[in-house]
PyMOL CGO cylinders between C-alpha atoms (Angstrom):
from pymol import cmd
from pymol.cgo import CYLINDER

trace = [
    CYLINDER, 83.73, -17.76, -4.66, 87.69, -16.72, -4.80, 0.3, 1, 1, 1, 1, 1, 1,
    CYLINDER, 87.69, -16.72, -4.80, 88.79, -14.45, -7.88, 0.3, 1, 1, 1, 1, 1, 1,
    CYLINDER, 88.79, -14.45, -7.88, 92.16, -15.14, -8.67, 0.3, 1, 1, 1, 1, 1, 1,
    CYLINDER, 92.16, -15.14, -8.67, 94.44, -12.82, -10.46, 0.3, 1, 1, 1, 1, 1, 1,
    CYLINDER, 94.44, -12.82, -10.46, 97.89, -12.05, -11.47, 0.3, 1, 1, 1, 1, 1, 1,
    CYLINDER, 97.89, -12.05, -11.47, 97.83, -8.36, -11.37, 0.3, 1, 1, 1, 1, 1, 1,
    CYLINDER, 97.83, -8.36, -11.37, 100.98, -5.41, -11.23, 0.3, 1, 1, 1, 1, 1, 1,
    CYLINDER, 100.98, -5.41, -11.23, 101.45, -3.36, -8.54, 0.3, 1, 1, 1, 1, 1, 1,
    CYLINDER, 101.45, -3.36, -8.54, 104.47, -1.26, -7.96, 0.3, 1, 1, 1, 1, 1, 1,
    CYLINDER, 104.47, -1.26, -7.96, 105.87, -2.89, -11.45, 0.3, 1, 1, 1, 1, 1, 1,
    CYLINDER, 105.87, -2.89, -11.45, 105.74, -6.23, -10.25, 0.3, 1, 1, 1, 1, 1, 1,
    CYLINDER, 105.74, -6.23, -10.25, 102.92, -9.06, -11.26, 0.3, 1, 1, 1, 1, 1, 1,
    CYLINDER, 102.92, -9.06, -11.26, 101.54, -10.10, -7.96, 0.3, 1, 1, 1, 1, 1, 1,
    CYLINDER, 101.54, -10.10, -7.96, 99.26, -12.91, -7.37, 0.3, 1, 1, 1, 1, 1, 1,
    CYLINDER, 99.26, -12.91, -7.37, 95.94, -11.86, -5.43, 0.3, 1, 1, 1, 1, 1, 1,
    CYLINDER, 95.94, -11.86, -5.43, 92.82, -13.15, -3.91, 0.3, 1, 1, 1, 1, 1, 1,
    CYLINDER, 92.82, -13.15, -3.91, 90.20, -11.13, -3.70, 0.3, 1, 1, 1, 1, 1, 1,
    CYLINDER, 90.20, -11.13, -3.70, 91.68, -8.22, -4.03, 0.3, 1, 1, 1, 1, 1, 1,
    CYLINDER, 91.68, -8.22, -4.03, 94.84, -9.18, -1.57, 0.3, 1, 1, 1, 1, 1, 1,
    CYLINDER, 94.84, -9.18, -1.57, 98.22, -9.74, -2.59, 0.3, 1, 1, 1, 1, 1, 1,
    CYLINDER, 98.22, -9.74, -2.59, 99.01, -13.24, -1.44, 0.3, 1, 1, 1, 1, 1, 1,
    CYLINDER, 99.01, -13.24, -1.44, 103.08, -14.69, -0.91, 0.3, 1, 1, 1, 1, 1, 1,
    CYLINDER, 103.08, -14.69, -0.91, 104.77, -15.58, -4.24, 0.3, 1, 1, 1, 1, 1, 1,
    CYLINDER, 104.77, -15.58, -4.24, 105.78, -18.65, -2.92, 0.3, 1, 1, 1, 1, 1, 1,
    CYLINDER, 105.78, -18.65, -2.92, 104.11, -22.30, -4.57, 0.3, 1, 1, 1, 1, 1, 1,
    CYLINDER, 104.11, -22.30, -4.57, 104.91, -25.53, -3.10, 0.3, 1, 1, 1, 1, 1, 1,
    CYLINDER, 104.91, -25.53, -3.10, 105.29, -27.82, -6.41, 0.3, 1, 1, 1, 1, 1, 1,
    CYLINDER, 105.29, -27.82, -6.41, 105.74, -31.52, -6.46, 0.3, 1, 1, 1, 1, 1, 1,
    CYLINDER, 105.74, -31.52, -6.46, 105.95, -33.94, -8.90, 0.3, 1, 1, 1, 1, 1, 1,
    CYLINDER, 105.95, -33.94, -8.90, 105.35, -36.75, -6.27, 0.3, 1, 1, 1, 1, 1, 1,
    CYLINDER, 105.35, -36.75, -6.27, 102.12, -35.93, -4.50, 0.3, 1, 1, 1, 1, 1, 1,
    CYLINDER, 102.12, -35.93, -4.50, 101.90, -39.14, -2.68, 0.3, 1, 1, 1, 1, 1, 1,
    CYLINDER, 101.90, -39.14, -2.68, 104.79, -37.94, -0.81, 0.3, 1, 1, 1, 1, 1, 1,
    CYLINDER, 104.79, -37.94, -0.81, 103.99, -34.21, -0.34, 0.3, 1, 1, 1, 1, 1, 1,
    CYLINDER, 103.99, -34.21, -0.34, 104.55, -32.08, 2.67, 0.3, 1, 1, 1, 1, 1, 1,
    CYLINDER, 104.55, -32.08, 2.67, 101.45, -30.30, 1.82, 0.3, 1, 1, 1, 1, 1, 1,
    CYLINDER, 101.45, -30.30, 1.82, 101.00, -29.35, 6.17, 0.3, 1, 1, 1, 1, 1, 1,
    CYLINDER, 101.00, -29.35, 6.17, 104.71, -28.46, 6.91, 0.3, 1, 1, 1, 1, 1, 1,
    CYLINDER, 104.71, -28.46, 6.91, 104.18, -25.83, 3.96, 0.3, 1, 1, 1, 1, 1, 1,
    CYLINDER, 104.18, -25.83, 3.96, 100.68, -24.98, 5.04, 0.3, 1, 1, 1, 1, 1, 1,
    CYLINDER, 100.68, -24.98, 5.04, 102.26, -24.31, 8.77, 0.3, 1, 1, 1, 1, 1, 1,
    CYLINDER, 102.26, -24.31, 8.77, 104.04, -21.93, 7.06, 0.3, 1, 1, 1, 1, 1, 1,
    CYLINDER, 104.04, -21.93, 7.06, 101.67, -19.85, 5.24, 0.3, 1, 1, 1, 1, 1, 1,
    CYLINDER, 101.67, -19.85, 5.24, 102.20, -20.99, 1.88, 0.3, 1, 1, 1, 1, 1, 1,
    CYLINDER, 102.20, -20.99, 1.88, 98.60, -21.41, 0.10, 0.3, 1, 1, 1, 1, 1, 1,
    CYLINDER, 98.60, -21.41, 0.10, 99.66, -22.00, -3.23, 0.3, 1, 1, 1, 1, 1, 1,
    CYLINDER, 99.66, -22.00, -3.23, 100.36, -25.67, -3.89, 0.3, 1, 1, 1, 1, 1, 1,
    CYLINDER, 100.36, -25.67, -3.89, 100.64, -27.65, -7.60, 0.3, 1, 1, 1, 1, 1, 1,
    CYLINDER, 100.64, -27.65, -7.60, 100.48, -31.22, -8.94, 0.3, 1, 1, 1, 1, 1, 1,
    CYLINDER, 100.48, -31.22, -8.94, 101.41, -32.27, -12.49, 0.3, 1, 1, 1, 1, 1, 1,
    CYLINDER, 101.41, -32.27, -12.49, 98.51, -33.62, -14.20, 0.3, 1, 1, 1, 1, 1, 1,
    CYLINDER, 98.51, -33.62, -14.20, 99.49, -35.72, -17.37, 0.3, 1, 1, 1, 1, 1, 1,
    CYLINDER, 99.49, -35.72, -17.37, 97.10, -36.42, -20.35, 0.3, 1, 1, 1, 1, 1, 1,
    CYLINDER, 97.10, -36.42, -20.35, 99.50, -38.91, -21.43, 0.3, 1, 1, 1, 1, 1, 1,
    CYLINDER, 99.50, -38.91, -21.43, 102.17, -41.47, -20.95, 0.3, 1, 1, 1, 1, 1, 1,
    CYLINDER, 102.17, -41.47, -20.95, 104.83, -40.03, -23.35, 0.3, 1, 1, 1, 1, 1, 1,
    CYLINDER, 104.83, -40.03, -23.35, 106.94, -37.38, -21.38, 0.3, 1, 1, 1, 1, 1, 1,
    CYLINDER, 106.94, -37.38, -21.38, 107.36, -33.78, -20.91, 0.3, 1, 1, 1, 1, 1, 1,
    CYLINDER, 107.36, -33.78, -20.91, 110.26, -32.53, -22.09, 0.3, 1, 1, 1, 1, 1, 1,
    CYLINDER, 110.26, -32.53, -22.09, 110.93, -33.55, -25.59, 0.3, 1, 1, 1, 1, 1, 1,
    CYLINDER, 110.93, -33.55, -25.59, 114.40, -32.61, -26.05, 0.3, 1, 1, 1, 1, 1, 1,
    CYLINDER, 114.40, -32.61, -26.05, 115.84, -34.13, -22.64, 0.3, 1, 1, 1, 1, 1, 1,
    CYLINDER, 115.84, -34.13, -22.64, 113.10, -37.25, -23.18, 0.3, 1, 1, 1, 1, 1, 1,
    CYLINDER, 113.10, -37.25, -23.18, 112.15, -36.85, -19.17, 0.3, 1, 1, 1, 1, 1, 1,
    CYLINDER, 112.15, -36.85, -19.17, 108.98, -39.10, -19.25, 0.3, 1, 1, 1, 1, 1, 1,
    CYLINDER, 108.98, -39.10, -19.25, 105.79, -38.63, -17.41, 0.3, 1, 1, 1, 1, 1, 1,
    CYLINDER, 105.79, -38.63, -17.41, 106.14, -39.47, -13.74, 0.3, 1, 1, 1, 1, 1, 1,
    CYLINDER, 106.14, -39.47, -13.74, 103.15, -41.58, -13.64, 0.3, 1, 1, 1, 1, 1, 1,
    CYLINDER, 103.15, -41.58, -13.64, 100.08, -42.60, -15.92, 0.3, 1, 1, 1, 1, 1, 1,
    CYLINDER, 100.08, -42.60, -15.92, 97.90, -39.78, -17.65, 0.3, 1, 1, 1, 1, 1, 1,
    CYLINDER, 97.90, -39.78, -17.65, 94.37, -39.35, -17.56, 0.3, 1, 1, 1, 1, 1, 1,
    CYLINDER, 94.37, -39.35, -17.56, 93.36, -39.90, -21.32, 0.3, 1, 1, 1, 1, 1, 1,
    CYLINDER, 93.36, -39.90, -21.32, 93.01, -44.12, -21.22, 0.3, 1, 1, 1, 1, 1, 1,
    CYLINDER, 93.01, -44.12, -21.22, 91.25, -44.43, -24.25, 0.3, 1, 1, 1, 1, 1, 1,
    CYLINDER, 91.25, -44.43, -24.25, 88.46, -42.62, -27.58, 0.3, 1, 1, 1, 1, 1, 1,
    CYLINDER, 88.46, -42.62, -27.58, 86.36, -41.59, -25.28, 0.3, 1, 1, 1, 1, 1, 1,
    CYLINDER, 86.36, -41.59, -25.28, 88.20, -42.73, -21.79, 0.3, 1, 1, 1, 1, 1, 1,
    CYLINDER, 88.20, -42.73, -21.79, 89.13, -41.19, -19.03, 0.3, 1, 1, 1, 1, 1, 1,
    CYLINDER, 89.13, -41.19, -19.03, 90.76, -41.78, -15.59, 0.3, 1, 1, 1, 1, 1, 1,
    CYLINDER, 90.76, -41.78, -15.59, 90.90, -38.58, -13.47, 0.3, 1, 1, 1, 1, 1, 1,
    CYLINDER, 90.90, -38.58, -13.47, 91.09, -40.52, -9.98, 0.3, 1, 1, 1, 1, 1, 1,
    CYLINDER, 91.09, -40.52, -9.98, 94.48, -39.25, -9.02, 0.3, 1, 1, 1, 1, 1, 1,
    CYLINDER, 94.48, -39.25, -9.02, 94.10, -35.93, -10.04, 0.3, 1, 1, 1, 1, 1, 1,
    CYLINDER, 94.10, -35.93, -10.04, 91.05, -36.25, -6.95, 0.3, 1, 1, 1, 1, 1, 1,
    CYLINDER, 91.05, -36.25, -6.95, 93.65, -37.74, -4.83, 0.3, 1, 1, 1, 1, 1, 1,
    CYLINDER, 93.65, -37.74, -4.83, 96.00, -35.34, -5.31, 0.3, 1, 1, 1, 1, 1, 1,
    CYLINDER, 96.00, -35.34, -5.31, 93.25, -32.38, -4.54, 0.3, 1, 1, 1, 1, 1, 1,
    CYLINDER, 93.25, -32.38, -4.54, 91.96, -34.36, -1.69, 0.3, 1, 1, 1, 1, 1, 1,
    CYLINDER, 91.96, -34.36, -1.69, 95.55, -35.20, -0.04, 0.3, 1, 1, 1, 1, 1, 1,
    CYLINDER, 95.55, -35.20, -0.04, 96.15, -31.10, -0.28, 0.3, 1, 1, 1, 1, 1, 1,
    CYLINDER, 96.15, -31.10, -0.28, 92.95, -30.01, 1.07, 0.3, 1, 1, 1, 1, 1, 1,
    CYLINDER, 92.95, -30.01, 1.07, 93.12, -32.90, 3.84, 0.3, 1, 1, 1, 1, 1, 1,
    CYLINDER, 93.12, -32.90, 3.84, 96.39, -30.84, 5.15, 0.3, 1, 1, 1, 1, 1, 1,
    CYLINDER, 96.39, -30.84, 5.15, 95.95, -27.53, 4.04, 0.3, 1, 1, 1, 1, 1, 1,
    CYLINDER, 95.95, -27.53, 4.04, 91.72, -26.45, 3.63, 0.3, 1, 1, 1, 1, 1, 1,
    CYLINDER, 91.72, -26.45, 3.63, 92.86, -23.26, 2.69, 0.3, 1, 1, 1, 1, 1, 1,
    CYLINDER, 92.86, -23.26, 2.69, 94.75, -24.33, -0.19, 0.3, 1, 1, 1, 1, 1, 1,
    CYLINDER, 94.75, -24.33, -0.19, 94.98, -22.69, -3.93, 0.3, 1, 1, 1, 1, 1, 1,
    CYLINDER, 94.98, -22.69, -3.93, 95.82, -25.25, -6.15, 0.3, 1, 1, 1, 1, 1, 1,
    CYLINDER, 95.82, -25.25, -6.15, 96.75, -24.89, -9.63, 0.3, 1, 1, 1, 1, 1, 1,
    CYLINDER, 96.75, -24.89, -9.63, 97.45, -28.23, -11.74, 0.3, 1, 1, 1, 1, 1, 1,
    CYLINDER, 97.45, -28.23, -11.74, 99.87, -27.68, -13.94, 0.3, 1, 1, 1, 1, 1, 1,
    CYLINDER, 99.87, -27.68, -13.94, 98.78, -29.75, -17.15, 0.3, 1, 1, 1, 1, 1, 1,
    CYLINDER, 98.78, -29.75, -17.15, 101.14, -31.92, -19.45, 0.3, 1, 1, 1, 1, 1, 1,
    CYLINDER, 101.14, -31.92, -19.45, 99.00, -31.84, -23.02, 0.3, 1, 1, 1, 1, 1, 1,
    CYLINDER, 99.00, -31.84, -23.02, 101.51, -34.87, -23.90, 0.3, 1, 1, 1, 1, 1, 1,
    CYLINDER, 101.51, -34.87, -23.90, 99.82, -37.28, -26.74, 0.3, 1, 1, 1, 1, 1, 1,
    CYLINDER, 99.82, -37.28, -26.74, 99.48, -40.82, -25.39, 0.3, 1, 1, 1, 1, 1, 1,
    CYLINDER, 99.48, -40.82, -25.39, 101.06, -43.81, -27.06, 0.3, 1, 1, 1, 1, 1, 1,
    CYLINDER, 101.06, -43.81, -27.06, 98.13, -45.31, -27.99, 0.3, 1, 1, 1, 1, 1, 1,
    CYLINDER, 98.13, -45.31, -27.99, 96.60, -42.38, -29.44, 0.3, 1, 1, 1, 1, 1, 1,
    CYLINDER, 96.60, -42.38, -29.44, 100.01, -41.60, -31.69, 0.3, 1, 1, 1, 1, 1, 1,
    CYLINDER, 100.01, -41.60, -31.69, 99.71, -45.22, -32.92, 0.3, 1, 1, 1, 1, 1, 1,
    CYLINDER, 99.71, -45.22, -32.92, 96.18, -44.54, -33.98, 0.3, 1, 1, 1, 1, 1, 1,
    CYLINDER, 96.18, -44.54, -33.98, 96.29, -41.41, -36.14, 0.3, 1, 1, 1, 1, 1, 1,
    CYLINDER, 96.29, -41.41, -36.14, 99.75, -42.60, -37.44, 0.3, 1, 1, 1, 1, 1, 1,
    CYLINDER, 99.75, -42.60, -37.44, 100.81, -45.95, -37.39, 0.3, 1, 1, 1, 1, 1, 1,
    CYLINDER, 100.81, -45.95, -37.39, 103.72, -45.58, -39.49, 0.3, 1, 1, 1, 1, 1, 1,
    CYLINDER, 103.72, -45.58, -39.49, 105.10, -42.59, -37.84, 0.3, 1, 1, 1, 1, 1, 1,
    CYLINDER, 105.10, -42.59, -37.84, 107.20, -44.13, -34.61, 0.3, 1, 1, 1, 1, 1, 1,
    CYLINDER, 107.20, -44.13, -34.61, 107.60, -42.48, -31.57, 0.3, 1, 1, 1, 1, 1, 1,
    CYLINDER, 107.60, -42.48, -31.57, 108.04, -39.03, -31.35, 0.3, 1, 1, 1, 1, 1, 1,
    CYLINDER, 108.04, -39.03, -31.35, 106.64, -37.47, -28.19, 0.3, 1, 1, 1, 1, 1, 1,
    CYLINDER, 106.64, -37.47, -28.19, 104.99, -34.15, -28.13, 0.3, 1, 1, 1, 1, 1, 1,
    CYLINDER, 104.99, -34.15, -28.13, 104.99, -34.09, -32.05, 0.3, 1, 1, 1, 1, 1, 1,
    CYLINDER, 104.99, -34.09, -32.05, 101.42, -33.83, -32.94, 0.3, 1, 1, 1, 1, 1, 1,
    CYLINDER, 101.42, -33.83, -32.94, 99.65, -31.97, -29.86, 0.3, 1, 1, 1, 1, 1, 1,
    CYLINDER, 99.65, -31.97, -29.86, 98.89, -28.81, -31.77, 0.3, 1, 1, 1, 1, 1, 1,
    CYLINDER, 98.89, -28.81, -31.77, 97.81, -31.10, -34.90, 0.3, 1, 1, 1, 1, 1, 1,
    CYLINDER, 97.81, -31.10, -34.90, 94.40, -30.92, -36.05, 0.3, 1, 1, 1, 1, 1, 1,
    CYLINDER, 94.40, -30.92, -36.05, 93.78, -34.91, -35.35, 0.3, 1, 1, 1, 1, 1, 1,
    CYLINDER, 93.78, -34.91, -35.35, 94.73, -33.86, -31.74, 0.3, 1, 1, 1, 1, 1, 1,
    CYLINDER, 94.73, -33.86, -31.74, 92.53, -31.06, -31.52, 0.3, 1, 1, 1, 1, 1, 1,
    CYLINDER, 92.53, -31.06, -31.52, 89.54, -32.85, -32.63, 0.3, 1, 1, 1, 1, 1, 1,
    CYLINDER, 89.54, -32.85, -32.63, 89.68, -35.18, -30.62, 0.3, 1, 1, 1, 1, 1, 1,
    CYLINDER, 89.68, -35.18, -30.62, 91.21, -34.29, -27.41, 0.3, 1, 1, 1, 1, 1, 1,
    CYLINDER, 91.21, -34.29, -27.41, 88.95, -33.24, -24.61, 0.3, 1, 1, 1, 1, 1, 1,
    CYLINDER, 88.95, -33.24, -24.61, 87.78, -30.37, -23.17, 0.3, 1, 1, 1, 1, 1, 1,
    CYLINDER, 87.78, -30.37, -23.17, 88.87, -30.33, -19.15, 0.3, 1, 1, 1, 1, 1, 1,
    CYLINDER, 88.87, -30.33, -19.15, 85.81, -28.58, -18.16, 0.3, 1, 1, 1, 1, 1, 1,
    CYLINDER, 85.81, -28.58, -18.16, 86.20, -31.50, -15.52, 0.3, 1, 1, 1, 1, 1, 1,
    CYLINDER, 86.20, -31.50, -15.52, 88.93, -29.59, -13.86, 0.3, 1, 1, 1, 1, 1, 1,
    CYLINDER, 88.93, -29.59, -13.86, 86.99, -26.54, -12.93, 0.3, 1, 1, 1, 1, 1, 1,
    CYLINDER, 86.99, -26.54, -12.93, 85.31, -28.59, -10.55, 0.3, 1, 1, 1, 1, 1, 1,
]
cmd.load_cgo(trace, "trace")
């Protein structure tokens, strides 16, 4: 098993794996399907991330940049977590070595919004740290696997 850290040495945080400083470079995409996942891996970069959406409403709330495609939270009690495989699987498949850290969009969905407030409208990323979102949003225990 790999232990991961962000540690300082000689006053600067450093990434390491097991013990080893590793590059502080990341390949990041927000379009996985089209990621050069080998021509970085060629290179020696190890650290790769995907965005992983729980919703459909956008990420930045101020500049209204929407999600770039579908989150994983479908439905009470529903969810779709195929692409987030995809996306691990098209990494590994071109760099088995890989360190891959999602980075994850707590974004309410539509539907949910609609649900605990009807009346409200749209306002993306309003309620995510509102206690109807925190009791019922999942746990992504999931994504340690």
């Amino acid at each position: 098993m790999l232990e991961t850290k962000v540690e300082r040495i000689n006053n600067a945080l450093v990434f390491t794996v097991n013990g080893k400083p590793i590059a502080p470079l990341a390949y990041v995409t927000y379009n996985p399907a089209g990621g050069r996942y080998g021509q970085f891996g060629h290179n020696d970069v190890k650290l790769f991330s995907v965005a992983v959406y729980m919703g459909d409403q956008g990420i930045n709330s101020v500049s209204g940049i929407r999600s770039f495609r579908p989150g994983f939270w479908k439905a009470e009690g529903e969810y779709d977590f195929s692409m987030v495989r995809d996306d691990y699987s098209r990494i590994i498949e071109h760099e088995p070595e890989a360190l891959i850290f999602p980075r994850i969009y707590f974004d309410v969905p539509v539907w949910w919004e609609q649900l605990i407030n009807p009346d409200a409208g749209h306002h993306a990323l309003k309620d995510v740290a509102g206690e109807a979102h925190r009791k019922s949003a999942i746990t992504l225990d999931y994504l340690k696997t």
